[in-house]
C-alpha positions as YAML, in Angstrom:
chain: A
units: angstrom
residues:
- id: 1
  name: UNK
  ca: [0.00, 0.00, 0.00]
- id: 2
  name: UNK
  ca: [1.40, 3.53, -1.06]
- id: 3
  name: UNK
  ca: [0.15, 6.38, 0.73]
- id: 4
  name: UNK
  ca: [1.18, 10.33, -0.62]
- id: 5
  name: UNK
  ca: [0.24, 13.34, 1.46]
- id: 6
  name: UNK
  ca: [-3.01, 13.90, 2.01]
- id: 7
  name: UNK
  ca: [-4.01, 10.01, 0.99]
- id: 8
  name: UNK
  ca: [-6.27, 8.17, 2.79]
- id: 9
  name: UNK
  ca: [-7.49, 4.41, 2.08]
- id: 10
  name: UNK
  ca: [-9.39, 2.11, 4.30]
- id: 11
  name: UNK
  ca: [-7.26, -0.85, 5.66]
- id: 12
  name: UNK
  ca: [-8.01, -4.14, 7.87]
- id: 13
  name: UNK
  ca: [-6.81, -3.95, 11.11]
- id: 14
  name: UNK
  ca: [-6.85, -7.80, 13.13]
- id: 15
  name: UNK
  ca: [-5.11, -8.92, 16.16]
- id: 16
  name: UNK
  ca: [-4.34, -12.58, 16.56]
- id: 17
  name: UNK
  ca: [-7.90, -13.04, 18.02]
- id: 18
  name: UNK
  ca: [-10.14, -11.51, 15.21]
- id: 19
  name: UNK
  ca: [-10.33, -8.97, 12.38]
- id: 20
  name: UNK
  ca: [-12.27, -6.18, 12.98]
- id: 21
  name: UNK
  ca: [-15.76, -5.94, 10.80]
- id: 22
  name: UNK
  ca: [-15.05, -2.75, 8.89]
- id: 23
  name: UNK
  ca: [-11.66, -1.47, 7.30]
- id: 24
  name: UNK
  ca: [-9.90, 1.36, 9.05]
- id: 25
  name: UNK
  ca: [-8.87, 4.12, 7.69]
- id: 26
  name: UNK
  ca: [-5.29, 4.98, 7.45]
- id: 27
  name: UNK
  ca: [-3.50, 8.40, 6.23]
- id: 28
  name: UNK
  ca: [-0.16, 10.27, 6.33]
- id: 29
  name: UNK
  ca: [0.57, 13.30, 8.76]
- id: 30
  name: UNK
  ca: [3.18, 15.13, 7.56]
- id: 31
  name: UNK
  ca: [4.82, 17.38, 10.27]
- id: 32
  name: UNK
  ca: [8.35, 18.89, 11.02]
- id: 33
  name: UNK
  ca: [9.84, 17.58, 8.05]
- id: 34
  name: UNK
  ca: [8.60, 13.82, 8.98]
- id: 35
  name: UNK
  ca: [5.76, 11.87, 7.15]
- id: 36
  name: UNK
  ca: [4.20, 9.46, 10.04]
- id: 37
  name: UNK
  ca: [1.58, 6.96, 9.08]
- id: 38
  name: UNK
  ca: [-1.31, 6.79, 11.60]
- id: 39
  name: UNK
  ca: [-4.88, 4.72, 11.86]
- id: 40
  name: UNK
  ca: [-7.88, 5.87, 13.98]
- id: 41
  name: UNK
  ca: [-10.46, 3.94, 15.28]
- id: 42
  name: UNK
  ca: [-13.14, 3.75, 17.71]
- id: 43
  name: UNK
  ca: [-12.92, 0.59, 19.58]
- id: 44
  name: UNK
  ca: [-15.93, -0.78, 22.31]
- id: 45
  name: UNK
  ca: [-16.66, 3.12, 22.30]
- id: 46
  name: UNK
  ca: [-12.56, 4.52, 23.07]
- id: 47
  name: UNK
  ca: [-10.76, 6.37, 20.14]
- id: 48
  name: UNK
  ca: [-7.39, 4.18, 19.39]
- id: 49
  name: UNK
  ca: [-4.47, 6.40, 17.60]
- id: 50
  name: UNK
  ca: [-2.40, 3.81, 16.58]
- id: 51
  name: UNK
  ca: [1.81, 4.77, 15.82]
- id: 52
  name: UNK
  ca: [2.80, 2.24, 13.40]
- id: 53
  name: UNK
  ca: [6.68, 3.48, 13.41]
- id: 54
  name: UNK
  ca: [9.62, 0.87, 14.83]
- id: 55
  name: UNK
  ca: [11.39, 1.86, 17.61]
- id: 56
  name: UNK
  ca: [14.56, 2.89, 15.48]
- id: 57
  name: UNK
  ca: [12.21, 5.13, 13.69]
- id: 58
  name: UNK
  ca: [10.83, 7.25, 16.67]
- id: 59
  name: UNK
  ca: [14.28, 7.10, 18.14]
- id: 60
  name: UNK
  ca: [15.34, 9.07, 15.06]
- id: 61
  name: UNK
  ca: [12.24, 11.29, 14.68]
- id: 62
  name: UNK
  ca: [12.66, 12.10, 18.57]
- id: 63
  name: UNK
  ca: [16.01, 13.03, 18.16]
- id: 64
  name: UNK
  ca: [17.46, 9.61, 20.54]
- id: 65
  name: UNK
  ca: [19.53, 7.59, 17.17]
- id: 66
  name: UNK
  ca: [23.13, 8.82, 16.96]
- id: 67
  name: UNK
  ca: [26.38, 7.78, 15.16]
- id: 68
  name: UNK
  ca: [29.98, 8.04, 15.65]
- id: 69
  name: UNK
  ca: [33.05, 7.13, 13.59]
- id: 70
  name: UNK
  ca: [36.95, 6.49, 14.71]
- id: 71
  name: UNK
  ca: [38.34, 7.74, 11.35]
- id: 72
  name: UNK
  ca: [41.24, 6.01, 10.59]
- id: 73
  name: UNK
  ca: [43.50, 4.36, 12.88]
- id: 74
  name: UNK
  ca: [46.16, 1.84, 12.11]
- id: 75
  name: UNK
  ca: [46.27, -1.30, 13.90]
- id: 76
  name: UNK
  ca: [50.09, -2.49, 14.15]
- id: 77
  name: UNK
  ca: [50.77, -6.01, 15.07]
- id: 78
  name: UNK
  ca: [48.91, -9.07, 15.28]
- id: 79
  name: UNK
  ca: [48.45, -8.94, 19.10]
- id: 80
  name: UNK
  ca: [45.02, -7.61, 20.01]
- id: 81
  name: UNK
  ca: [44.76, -4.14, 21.17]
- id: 82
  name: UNK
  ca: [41.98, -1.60, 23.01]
- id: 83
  name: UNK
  ca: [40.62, 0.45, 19.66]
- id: 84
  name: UNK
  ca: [37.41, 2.53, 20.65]
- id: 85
  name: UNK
  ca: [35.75, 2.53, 24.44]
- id: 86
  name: UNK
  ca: [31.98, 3.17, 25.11]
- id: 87
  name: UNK
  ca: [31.12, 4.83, 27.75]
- id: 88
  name: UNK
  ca: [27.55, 4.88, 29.49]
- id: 89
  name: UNK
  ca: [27.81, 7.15, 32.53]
- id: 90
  name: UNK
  ca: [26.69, 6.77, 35.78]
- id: 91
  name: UNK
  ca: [23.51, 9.56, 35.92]
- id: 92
  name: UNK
  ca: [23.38, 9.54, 32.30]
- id: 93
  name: UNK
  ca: [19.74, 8.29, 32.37]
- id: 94
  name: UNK
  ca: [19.48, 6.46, 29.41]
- id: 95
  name: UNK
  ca: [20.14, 3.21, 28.51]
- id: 96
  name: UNK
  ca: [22.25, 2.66, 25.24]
- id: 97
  name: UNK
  ca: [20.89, 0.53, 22.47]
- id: 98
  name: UNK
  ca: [23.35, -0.76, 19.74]
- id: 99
  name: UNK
  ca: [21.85, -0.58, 16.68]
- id: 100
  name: UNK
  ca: [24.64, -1.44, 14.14]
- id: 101
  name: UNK
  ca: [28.87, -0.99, 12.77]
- id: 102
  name: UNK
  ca: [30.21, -0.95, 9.47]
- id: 103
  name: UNK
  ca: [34.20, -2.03, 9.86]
- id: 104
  name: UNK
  ca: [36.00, -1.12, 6.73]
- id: 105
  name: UNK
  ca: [40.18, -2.11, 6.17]
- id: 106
  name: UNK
  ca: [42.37, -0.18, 3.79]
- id: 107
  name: UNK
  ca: [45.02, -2.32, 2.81]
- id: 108
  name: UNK
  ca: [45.91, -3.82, -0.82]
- id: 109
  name: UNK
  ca: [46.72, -7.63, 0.07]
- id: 110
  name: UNK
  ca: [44.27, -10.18, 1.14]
- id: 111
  name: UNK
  ca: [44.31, -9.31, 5.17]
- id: 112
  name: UNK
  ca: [41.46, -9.70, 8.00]
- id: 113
  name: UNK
  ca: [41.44, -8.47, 11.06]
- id: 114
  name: UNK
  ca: [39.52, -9.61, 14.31]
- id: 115
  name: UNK
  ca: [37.27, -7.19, 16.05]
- id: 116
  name: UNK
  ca: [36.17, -8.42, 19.85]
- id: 117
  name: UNK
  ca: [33.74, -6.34, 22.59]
- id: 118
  name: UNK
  ca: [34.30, -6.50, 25.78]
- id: 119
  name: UNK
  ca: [32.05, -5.55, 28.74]
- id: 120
  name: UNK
  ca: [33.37, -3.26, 31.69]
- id: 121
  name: UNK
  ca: [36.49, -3.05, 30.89]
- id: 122
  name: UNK
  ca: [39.18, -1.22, 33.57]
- id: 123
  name: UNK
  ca: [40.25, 1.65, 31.85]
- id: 124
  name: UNK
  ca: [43.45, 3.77, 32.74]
- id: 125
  name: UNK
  ca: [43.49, 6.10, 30.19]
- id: 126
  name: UNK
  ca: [39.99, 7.05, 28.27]
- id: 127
  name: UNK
  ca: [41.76, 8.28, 25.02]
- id: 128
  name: UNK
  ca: [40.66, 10.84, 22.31]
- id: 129
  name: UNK
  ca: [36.77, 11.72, 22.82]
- id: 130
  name: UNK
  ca: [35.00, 10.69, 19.49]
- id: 131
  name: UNK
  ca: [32.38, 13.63, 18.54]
- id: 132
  name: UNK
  ca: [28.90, 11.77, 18.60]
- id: 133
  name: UNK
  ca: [26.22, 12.90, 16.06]
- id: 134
  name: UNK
  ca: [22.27, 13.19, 16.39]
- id: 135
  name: UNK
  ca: [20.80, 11.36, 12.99]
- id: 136
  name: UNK
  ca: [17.93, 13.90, 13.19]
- id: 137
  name: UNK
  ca: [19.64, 17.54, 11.87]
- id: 138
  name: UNK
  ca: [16.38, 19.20, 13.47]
- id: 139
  name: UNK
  ca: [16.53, 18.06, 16.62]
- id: 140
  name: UNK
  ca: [20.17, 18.23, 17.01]
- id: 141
  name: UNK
  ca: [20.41, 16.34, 20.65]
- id: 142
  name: UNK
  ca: [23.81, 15.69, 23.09]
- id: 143
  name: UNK
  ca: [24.41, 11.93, 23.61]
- id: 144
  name: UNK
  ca: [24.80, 11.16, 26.60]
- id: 145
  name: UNK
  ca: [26.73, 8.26, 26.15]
- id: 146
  name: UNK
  ca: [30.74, 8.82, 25.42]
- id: 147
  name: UNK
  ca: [33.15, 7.34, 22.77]
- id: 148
  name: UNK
  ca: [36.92, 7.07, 22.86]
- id: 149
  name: UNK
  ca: [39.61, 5.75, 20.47]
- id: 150
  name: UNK
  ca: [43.05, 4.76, 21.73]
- id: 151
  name: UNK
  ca: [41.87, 4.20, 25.47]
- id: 152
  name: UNK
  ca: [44.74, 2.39, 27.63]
- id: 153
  name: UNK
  ca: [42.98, -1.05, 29.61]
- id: 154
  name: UNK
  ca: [44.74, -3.11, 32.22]
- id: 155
  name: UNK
  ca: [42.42, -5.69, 31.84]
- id: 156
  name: UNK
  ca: [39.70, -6.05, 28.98]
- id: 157
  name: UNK
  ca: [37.00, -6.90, 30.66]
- id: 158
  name: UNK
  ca: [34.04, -9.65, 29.85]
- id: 159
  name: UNK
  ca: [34.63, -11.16, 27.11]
- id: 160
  name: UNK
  ca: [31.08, -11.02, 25.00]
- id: 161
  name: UNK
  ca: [31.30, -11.12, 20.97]
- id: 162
  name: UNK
  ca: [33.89, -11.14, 18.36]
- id: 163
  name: UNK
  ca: [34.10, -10.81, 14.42]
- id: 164
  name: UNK
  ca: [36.47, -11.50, 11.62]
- id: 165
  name: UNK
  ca: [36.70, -8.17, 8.82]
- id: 166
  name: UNK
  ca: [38.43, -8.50, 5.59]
- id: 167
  name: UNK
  ca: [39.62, -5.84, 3.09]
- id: 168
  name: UNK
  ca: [38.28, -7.41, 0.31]
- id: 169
  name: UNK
  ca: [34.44, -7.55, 2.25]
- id: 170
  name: UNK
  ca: [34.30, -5.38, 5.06]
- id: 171
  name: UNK
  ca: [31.99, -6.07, 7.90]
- id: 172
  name: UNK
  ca: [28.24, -4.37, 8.84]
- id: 173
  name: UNK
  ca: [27.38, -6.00, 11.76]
- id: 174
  name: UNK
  ca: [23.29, -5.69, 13.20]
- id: 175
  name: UNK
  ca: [21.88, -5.81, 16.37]
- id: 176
  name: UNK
  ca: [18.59, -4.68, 15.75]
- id: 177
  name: UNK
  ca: [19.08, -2.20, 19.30]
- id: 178
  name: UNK
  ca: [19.27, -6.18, 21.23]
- id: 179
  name: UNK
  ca: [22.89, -4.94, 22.93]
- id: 180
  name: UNK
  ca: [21.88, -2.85, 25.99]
- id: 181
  name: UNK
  ca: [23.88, -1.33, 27.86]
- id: 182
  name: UNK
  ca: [22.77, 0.76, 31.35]
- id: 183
  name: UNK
  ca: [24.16, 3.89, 33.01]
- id: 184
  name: UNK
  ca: [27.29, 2.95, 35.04]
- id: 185
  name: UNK
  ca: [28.42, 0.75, 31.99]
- id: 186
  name: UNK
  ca: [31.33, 0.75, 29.55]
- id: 187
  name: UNK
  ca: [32.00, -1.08, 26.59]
- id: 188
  name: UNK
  ca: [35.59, -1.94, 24.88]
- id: 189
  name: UNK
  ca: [36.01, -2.62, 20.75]
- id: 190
  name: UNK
  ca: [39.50, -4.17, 20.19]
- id: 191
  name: UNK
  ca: [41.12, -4.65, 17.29]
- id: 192
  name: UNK
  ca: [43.94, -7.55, 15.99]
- id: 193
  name: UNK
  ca: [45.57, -8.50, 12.23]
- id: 194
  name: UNK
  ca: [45.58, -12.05, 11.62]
- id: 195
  name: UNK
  ca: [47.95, -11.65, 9.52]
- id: 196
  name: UNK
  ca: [51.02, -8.91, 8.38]
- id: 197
  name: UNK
  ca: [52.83, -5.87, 10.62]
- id: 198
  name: UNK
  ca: [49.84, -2.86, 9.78]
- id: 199
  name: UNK
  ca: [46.88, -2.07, 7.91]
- id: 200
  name: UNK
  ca: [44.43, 1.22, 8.83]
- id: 201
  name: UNK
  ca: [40.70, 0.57, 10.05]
- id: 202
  name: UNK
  ca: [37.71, 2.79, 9.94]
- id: 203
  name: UNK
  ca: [34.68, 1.78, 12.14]
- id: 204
  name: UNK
  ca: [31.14, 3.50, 12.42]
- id: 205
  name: UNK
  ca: [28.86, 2.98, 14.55]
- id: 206
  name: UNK
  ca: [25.20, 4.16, 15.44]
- id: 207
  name: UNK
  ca: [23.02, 3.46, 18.09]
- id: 208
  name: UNK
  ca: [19.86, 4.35, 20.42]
- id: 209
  name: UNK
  ca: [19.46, 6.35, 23.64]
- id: 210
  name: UNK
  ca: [15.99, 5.46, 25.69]
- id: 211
  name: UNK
  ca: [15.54, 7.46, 28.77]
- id: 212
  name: UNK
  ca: [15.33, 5.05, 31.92]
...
């Protein structure tokens, strides 16, 4: 179904018990620069506004999806080393949801590298701050939540995920906003070659901040 501004068409709306008798209609509102779709109904006598939009979606409209990038930073050595921390502060009142990374490498051979996360790491040194974007130019929001590349660790942490990247693929890894992580919380990225002495890395990132 394709719906324009100032469109409406009647649509059935059924839950997993029954379908209700008459179609519903459905139309576009179109406000701040944002084109929502929305159904009203009148159900056992109480108006019903539904809001159709994914969480990711109202996240972004309200100004709560943000991204972040390292640039490029070369990884030397095969041994694995602390590349970006995440940082979820204590008072921040939000929780962080990871939404997704793109890993790219720049290097001319076949090479991979491995990219591992790590839960509450301890941290000595927090690095160079990362500047974190709001998705939504309108709203233009702070994150609350804090990125780093080049922090310093003593010990990595809890070991949770890990992924192999090649130059010739790349990697875009999805979590669908499934990774949560609460105020008080931080969250290491390290990076290894599996194979040569250097290659550069770029890594993106974007995720979602719900208030508590």
């Amino acid at each position: 179904m394709n719906l324009s501004d100032d469109q409406t068409k009647n649509v059935a709306i059924h839950d997993d018990a029954s379908t209700l008798t008459n179609p519903l209609p459905v139309f576009t509102v179109f406000t701040d620069g944002i084109r929502r779709l929305q159904v009203n109904a009148t159900i056992s006598g109480v108006d019903v506004e539904v809001d159709v939009r994914s969480l990711k979606q109202k996240a972004a409209d309200d100004g709560q999806l943000f991204v972040v990038s390292s640039n490029v930073i070369t990884i030397t050595g095969q041994a694995e080393q602390a590349y970006i921390l995440m940082r979820n502060p204590i008072g921040s009142g939000v929780n962080f949801k990871w939404d997704r990374f793109v890993v790219a490498l720049n290097e001319t051979s076949n090479t991979a590298a491995v990219i591992r996360v790590y839960h509450n790491p301890t941290i000595t040194a927090d690095g160079s701050a990362l500047l974190e974007v709001d998705e939504n130019n309108i709203t233009g929001n702070t994150s609350a939540v804090q990125w780093f590349t080049g922090p310093t660790a003593s010990s990595f942490g809890t070991f949770r995920i890990a992924f192999e990247v090649t130059n010739l693929i790349g990697l875009q890894q999805e979590f669908d906003l499934s990774h949560i992580m609460k105020p008080d919380s931080e969250m290491l990225i390290t990076a290894s070659k599996s194979s040569g002495s250097g290659t550069d890395i770029i890594l993106t990132t974007w995720w979602v901040e719900i208030p508590e």
